[in-house]
C-alpha positions in Angstrom: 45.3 -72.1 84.5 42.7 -70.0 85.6 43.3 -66.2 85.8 43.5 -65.2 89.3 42.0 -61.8 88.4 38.9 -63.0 86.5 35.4 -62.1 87.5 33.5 -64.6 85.5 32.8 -68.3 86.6 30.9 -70.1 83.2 29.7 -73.0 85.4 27.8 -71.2 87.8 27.1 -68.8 85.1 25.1 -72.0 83.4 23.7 -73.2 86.5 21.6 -69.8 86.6 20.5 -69.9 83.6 19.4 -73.5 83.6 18.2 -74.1 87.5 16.2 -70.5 86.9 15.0 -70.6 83.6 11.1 -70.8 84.9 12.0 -66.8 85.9 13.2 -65.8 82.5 11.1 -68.1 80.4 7.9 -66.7 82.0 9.2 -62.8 82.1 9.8 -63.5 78.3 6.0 -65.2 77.7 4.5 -62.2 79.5 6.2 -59.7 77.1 5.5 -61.6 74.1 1.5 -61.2 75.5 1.6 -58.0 75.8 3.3 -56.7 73.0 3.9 -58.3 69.5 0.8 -60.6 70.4 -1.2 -57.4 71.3 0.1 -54.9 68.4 -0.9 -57.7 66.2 -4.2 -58.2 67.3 -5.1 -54.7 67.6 -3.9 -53.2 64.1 -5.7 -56.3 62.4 -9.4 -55.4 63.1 -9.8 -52.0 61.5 -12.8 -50.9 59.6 -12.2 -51.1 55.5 -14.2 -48.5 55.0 -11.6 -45.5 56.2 -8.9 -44.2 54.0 -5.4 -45.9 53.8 -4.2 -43.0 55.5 -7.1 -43.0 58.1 -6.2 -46.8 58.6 -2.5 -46.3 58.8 -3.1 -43.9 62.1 -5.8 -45.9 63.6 -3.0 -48.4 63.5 -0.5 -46.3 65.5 -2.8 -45.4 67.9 -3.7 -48.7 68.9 0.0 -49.2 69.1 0.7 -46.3 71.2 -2.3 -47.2 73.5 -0.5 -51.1 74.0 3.0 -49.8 74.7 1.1 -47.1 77.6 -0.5 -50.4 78.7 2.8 -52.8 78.3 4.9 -49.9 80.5 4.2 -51.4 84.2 6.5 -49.9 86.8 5.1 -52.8 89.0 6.0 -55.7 86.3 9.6 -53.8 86.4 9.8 -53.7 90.1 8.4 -57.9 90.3 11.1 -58.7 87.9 14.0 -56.8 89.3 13.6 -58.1 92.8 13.0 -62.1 91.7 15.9 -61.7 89.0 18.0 -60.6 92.7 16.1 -63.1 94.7 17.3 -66.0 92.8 21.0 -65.6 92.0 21.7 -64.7 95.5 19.1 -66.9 97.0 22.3 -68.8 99.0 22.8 -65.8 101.4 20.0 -66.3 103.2 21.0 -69.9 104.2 23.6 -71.0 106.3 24.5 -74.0 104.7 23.8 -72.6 101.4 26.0 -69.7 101.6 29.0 -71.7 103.6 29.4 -74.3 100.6 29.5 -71.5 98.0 31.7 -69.5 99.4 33.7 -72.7 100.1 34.5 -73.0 96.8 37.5 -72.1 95.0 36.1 -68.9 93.5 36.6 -65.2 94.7 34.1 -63.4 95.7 34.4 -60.2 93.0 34.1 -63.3 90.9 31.2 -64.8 92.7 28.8 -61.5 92.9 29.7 -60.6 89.7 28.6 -64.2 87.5 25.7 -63.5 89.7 24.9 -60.1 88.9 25.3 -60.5 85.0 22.7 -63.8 85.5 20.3 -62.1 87.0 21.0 -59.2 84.8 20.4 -61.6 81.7 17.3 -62.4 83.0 15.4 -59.8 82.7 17.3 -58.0 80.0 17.3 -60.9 77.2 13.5 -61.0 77.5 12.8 -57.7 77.5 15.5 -57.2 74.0 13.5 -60.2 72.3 10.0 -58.5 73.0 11.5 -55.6 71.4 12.6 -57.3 68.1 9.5 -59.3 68.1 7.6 -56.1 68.2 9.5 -54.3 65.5 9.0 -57.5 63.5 5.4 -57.1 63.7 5.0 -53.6 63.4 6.5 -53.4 60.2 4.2 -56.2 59.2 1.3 -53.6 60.0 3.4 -50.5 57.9 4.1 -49.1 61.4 7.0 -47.1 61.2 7.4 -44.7 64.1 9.6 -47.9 66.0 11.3 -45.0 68.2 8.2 -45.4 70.6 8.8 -49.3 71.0 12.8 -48.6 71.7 11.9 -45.9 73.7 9.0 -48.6 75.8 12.5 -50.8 75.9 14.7 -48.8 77.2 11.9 -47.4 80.1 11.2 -50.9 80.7 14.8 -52.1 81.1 15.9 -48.6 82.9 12.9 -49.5 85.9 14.0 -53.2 86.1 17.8 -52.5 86.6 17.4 -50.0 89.3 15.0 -52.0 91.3 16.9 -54.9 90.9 19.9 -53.4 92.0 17.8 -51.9 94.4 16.9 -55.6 96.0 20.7 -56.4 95.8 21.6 -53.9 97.8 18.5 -54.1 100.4 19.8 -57.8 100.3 23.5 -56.9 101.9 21.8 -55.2 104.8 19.8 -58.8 106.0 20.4 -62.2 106.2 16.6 -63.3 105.4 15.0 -63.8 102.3 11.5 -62.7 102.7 13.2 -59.4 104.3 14.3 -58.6 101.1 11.2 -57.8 98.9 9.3 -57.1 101.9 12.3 -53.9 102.8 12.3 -53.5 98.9 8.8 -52.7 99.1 8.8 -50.2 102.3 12.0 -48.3 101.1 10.4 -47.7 98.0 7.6 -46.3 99.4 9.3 -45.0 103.1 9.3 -41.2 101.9 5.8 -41.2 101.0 4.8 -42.9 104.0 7.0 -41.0 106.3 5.7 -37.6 104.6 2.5 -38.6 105.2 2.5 -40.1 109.0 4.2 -36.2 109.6 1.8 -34.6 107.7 -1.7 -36.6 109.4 -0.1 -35.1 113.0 0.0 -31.8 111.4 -3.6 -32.1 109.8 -5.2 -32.5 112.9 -2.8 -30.1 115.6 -1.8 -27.3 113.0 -4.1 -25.0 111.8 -5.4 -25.4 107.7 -3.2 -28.1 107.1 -5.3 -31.2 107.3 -5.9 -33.5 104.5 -2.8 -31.8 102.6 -0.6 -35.1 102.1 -3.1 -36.5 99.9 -2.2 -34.2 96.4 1.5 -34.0 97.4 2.7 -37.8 97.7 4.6 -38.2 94.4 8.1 -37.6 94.9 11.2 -38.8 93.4 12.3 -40.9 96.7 9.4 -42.8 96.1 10.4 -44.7 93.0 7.8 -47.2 92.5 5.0 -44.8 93.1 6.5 -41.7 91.3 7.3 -44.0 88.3 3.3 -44.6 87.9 2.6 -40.4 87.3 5.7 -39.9 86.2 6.3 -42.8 83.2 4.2 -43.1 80.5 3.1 -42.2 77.1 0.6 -39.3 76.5 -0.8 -37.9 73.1 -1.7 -34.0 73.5 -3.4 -31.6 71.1 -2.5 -28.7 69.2 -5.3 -27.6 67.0 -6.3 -30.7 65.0 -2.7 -31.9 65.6 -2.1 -34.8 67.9 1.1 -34.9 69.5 2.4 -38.2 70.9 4.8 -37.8 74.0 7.0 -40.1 76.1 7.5 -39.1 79.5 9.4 -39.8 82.1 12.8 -40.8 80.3 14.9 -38.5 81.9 13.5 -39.4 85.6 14.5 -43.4 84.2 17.5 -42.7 83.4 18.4 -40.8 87.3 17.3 -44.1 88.3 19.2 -46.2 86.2 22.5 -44.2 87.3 21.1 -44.3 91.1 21.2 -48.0 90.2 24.5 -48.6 89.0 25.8 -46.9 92.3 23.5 -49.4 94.0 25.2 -52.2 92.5 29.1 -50.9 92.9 28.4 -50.3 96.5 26.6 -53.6 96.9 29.8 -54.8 95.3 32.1 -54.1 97.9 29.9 -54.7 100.7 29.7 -58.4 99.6 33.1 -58.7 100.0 32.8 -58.1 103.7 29.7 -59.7 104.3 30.2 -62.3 107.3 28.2 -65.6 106.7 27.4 -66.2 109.8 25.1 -63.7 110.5 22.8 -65.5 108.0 19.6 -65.7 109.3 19.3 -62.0 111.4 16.8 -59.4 110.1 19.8 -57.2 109.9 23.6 -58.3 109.8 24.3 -54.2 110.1 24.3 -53.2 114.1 23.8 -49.6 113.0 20.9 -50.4 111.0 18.9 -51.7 114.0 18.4 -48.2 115.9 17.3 -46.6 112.8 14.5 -49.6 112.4 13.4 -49.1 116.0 12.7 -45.5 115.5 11.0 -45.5 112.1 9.1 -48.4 113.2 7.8 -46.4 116.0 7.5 -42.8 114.6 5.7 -44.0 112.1 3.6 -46.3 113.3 3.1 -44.6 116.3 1.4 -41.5 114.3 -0.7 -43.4 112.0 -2.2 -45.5 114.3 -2.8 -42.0 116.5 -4.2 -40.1 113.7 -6.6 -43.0 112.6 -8.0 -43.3 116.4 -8.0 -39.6 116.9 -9.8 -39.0 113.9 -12.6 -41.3 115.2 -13.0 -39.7 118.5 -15.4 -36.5 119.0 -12.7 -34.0 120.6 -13.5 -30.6 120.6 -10.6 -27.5 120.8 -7.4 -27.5 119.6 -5.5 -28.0 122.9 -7.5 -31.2 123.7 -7.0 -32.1 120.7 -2.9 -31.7 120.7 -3.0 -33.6 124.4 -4.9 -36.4 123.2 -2.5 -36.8 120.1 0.8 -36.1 122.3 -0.7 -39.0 124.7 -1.5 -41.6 122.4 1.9 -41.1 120.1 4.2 -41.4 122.9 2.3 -44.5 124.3 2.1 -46.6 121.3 5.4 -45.2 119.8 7.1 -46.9 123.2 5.2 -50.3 122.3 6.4 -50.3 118.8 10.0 -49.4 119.8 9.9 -52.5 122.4 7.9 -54.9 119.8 10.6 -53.3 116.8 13.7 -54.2 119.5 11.8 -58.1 119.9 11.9 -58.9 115.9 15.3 -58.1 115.4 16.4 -60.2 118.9 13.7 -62.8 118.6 13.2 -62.8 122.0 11.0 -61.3 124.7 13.6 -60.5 127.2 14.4 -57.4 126.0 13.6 -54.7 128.7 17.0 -53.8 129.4 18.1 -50.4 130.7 20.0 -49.6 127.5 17.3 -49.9 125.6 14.7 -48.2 128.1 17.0 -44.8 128.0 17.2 -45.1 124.1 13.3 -45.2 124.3 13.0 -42.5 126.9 15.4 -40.4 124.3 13.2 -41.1 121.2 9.9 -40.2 123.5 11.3 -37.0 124.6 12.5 -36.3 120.8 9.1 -37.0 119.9 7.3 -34.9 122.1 9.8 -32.1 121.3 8.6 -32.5 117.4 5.1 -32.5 118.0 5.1 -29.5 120.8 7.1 -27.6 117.4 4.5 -28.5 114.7 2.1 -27.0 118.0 3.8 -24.0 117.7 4.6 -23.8 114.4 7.7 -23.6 114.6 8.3 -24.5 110.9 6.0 -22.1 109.6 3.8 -24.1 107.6 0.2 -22.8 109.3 1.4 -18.9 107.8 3.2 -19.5 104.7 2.0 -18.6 101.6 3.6 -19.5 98.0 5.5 -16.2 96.6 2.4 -15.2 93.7 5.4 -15.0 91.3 5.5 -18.9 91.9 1.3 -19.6 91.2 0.7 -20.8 87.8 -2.7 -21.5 89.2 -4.8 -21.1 92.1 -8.0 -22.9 93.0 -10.6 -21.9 96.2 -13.2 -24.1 96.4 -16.4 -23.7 98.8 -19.8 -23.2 96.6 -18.1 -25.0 93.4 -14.2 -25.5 92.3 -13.2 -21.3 91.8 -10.2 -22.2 89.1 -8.0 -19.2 88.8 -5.4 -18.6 86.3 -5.1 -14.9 86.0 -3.3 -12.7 87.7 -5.8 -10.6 89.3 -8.2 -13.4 90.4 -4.7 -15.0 91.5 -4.3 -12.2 94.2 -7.7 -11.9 95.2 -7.5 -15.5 96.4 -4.4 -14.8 98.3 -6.0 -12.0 99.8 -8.9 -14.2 101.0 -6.5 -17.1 102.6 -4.4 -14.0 104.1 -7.0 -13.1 105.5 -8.1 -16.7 106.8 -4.6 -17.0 108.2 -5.2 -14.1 110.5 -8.6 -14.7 111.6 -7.1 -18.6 113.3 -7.5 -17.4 116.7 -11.5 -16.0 116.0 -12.3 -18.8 114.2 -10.8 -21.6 116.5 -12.7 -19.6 119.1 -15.7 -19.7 117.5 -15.7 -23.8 117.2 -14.7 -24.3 120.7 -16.9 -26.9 122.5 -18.9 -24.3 124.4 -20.1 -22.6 120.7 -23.3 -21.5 120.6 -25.5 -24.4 119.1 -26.8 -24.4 115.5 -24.0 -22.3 114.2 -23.8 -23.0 110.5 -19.9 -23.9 108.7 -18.2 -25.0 106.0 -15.3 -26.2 104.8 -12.6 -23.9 102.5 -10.1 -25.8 100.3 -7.2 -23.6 98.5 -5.1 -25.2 96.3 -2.3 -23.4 94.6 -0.1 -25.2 91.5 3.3 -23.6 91.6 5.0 -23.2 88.2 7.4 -25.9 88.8 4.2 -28.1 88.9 4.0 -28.8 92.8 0.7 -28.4 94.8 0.2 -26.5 97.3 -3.1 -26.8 99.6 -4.7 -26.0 103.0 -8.0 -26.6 104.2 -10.0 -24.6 106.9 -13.0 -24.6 108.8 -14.9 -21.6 108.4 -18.2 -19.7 109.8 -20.8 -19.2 107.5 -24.0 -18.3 109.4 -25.7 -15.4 108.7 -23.9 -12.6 110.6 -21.2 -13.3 108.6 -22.7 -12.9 105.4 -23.9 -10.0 106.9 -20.5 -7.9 107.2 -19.4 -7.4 103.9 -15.3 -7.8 104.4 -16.1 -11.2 105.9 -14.1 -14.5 104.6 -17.4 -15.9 103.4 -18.6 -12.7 102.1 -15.6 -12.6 100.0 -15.7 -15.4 98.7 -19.6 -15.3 97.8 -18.6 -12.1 95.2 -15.5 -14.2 93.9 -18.2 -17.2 93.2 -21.0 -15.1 91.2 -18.4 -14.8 88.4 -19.7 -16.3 85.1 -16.6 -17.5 83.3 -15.3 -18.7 87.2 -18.8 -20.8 87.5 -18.8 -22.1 84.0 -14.8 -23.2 84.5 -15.8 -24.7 87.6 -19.1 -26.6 86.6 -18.6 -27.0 82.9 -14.9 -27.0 81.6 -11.5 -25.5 81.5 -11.8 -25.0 77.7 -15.8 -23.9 77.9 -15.8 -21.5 75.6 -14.2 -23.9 72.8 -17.1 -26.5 73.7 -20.1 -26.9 71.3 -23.5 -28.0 73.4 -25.0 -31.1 72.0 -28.3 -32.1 74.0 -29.6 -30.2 77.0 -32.0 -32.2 79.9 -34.0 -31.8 82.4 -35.0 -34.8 84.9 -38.8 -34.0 86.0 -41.0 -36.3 87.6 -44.5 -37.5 86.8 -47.4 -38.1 89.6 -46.3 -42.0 89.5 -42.8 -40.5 90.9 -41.2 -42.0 87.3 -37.9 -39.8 86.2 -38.4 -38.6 82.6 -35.6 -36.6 81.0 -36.6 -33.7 79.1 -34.9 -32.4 76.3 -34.6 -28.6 75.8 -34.8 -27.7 72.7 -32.2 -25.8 70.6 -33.9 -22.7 70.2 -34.6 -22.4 73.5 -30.6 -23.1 74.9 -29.9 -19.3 74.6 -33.0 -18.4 77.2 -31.7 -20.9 79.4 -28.2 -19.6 79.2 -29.2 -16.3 79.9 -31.2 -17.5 82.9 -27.9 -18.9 84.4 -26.0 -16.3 83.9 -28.5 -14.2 85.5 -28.4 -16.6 88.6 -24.7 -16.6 88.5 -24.6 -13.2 89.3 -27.1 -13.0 91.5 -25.5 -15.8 94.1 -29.0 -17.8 93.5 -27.6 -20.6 91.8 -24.5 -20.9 94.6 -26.9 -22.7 97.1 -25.9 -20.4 99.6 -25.4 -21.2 103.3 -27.9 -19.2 105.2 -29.5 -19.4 108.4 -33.2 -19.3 106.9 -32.1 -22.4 105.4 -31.2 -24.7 108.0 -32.6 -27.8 106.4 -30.7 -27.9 103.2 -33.0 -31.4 101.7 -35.8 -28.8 101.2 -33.7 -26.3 99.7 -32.0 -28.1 97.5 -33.5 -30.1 93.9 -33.1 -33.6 93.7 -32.9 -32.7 89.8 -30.6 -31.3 88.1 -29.7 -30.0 84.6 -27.8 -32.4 82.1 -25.5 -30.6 79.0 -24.1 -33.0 76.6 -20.7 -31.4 75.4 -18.4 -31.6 72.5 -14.8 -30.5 72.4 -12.5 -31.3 68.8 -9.1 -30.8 70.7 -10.9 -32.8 74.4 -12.9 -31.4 76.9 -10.5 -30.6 79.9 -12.3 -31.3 83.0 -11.5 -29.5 86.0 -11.2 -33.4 88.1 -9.2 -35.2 85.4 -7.0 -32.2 85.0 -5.8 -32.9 88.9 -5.9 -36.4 88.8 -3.2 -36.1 86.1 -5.2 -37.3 82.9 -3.2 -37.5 79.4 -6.1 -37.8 77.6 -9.0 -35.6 76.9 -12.1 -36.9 76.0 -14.0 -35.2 73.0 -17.6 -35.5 74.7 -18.4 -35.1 78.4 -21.9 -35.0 80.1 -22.0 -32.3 82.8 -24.6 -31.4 85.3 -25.8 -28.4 86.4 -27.8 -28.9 90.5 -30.6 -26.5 91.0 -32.1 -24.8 94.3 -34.9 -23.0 95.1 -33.2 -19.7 94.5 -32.6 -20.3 90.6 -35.5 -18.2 90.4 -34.5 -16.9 86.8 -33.4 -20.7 85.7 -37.3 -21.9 86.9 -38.8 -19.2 85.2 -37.2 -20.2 81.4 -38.0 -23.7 82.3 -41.7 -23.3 83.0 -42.2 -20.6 80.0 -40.4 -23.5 77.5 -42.7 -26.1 79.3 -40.1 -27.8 80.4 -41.8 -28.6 84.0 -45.0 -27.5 85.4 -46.9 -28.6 88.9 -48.6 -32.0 87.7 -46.6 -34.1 85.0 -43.2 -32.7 85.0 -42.4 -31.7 88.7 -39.0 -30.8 90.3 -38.9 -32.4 93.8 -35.9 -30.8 96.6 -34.1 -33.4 98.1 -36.3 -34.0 100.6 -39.5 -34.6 99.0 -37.6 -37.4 96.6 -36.7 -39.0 99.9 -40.2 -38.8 101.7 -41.7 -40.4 98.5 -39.4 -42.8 97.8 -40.1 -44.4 101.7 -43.8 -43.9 101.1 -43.0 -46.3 97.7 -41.0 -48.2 99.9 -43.6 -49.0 102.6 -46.0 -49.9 99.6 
């Protein structure tokens, strides 16, 4: 006699294995692809001609590199939700889910031969891979196996939370293609949300548009935090390498967050009705909280796109034309939201028409704070104790990671801050015509790795460079700093770089590029030219009103250093785009203007360009010939 306490059926136990075996067998083929296949292949081809030791290493990095490439947050997240998808395919089927559950089995019993199938699923695969690539790698004389376990355990941390994840999304909703569909959006819902909030705010609040873009990771985002935030990284100390795996400790939050997942799923499936099978949601509750995220969100996204492509001057108009458009399509969301879940079109009723009218005025209420700033996000500033680096970009990227240059760029977005009403004055529709302005980014990386960045519109016509305390002004003497240009335009790590090759691109009477190399002996003459021009503000490309057309004022050419760095050169771009790994060579160019006077100079002493054979063209002259080639 069966045990009236057991949670474990065998025969529906075997039916999941052998009706779903495609999901397993194919999960298992994929892994065996991409990592004993792959380690294999990669360690085998190595040139005879290094050192056993030299060999040996190659080896490991080639296996490092395949188990960065083999850890795929979105292979984790495909496998968790079809490993939930299939076991408790039945729910979503009337008659599917009345003849299981009219069987002589519990439902503990039920959900949990279930769970441990679907478990098994992914789980057996992923264990086999694992062997299979220890197997292999010992084969090679790779012995550092704590990197594969750790790639296991990663890989099988990811897969159980998502697909307890899609168990759980799956008790809420009585459809299948709900399921990964809701899996999807949750996974991504702060993110999204953050960043519908933040597009109102970038075009009502004052400095804070564009700011969502460097500030979307977050840990309530799994699937997309997982891709920054999981992989493995090799770092350098001296002629060390280091080899790091990251993101275990944010796997194994998840995997814990997914164990709750699956005991609360648990109990819920005890007192799941069947026959609600079928509705979008089988929770009442849960159908207010889809109306009004459907139409917040939606509602501002769609507003933000269309008032970004609409010419609307002043900050008021702007707010009104935002307020309109939000509250008009949020209300067509909210009634298109209320016709899903009822699939029906008679849905205007008056309960639903006051919940509207409350979400509206709610609404309205949010945006008329962010007008106000009410929050405080258009005057905070991050506490300098808190800035492990600060970054002001408007001639070239100002990267700042001492103390002093720290607080000077505070002082300069202070003093942004308090000139809002003056400058939103100045750009009002009725400015005077031809007034000359630019764009200021700041972006400050706080010690506990967040960014934090505004962006402002700023005058920079010539009665402001003429005042000395003004923003622009400020920033020009912050910009003619040598180490600050060189950081910028070079490298972080510039004064660890060798130079290589230095080029010049000229043009012949034929309007053929040529590159021209500098010679070594010359380099220290050019350096010294740039420096000069540094400090001069000539090599800025400053905005001026004697220069109104900037294709005549700027070179089409440029100057082209070919760097080497031992340890990587660290690139200001890669460093904020979150790159692991540092090339040793970069090519960097270096754009010229008419005001390089002390830069020209060295170049037409060396003979590096003259006024026949080996011309420099502004931007404009390369476009006027390049039509007249055209036309012929």
């Amino acid at each position: 006699m069966r045990s009236r306490i057991s949670f474990f059926n065998g025969t529906i136990f075997k039916k999941n294995i052998t009706h779903y075996w495609p999901v397993w067998l194919l999960f298992f083929l994929f892994l065996v692809c991409k990592i004993p296949v792959t380690i294999f292949f990669r360690t085998s081809f190595v040139d005879g001609s290094f050192t056993a030791e030299e060999i040996l290493q190659i080896k490991f990095d080639e296996y490092y590199a395949v188990l960065n490439g083999a850890l795929n947050p979105t292979i984790a997240f495909g496998m968790g939700v079809l490993s939930a998808l299939s076991v408790y395919y039945y729910l979503y089927n009337g008659k599917s889910a009345h003849a299981f559950h009219s069987f002589p089995v519990r439902r503990g019993e039920l959900f949990v031969t279930n769970y441990a199938s679907g478990f098994l699923f992914y789980t057996l695969p992923l264990l086999l891979a694992f062997f299979m690539g220890a197997c292999v790698c010992a084969f090679k004389g790779i012995t550092s196996l704590e990197y594969l376990l750790a790639w296991f355990l990663m890989m099988e941390g990811m897969t159980f939370f998502f697909y307890n994840m899609a168990i759980l999304v799956g008790m809420f909703t009585g459809q299948f293609f709900v399921v990964p569909f809701l899996t999807l959006i949750l996974n991504y819902l702060y993110v999204g949300c953050r960043s519908a909030a933040l597009s109102v705010m970038g075009i009502i609040s004052y400095g804070l548009n564009d700011i969502y873009a460097d500030r979307s990771v977050s840990i309530l985002s799994p699937l997309h935090f997982l891709f920054s935030k999981a992989a493995f990284a090799v770092e350098w100390e001296g002629d060390q390498s280091i080899y790091r795996v990251i993101g275990l400790k944010y796997i194994a939050i998840y995997a814990m967050t997914g164990l709750i997942f699956g005991v609360v799923s648990f109990f819920m499936y005890r007192k799941r009705k069947i026959e609600v099978t079928g509705d979008i949601f089988i929770i009442n509750g849960v159908k207010p909280l889809f109306r009004w995220g459907a139409a917040g969100s939606v509602s501002m996204l769609a507003a933000t796109v269309i008032c970004s492509g609409m010419t609307i001057t002043g900050a008021s108009k702007k707010f009104l034309a935002l307020l309109s458009l939000i509250l008009v399509l949020g209300a067509v969301v909210f009634f298109a939201a209320e016709m899903l879940l009822q699939r029906k079109f008679r849905i205007f009723k008056k309960k639903k028409l006051l919940e509207c009218g409350v979400y509206s005025a709610l609404m309205a209420l949010f945006l008329l704070a962010i007008e106000m700033d009410l929050f405080g996000m258009e005057t905070s500033l991050p506490d300098p104790s808190e800035i492990k680096s600060a970054q002001l970009q408007l001639y070239y990227p100002l990267y700042e990671e001492s103390e002093e240059r720290i607080d000077q760029i505070l002082a300069v977005h202070r003093q942004i801050i308090e000139s809002k009403a003056e400058f939103e004055r100045y750009f009002e529709e009725d400015a005077r015509e031809g007034e000359r302005t630019a764009y200021v980014e700041i972006r400050y990386t706080l010690t506990d790795g967040t960014p934090f960045i505004r962006n402002y519109n700023i005058p920079v016509a010539e009665d402001y460079f003429a005042k000395e305390d003004s923003v622009v002004s400020r920033i020009w003497k912050l910009s003619c700093d040598v180490p600050a240009y060189l950081r910028g335009n070079i490298c972080l790590n510039y004064d660890e770089v060798k130079v290589k090759e230095v080029i010049v691109e000229t043009y012949d009477e034929e309007m053929d590029c040529h590159s021209v190399t500098v010679e070594e002996e010359d380099w220290l003459k050019l350096y010294y030219a740039l420096e000069q021009d540094i400090r001069e503000g000539n090599i800025l490309g400053r905005f001026a009103d004697e220069y109104t057309d900037e294709d005549d004022y700027n070179y089409w050419n440029s100057i082209g250093i070919e760097i080497y760095a031992k340890n990587g050169v660290k690139e200001l771009w890669a460093m904020q785009h979150g790159e692991q790994f540092w090339s040793t060579e970069a090519n960097e160019y270096l754009s010229l203007n008419r005001e390089c006077v002390h830069i020209l100079k060295v170049l037409r002493e060396i003979g590096i360009i003259n006024d026949s054979n080996r011309r420099l063209l502004t931007t404009k002259e390369y476009a006027q010939n390049s039509d007249v080639m055209e036309g012929e």
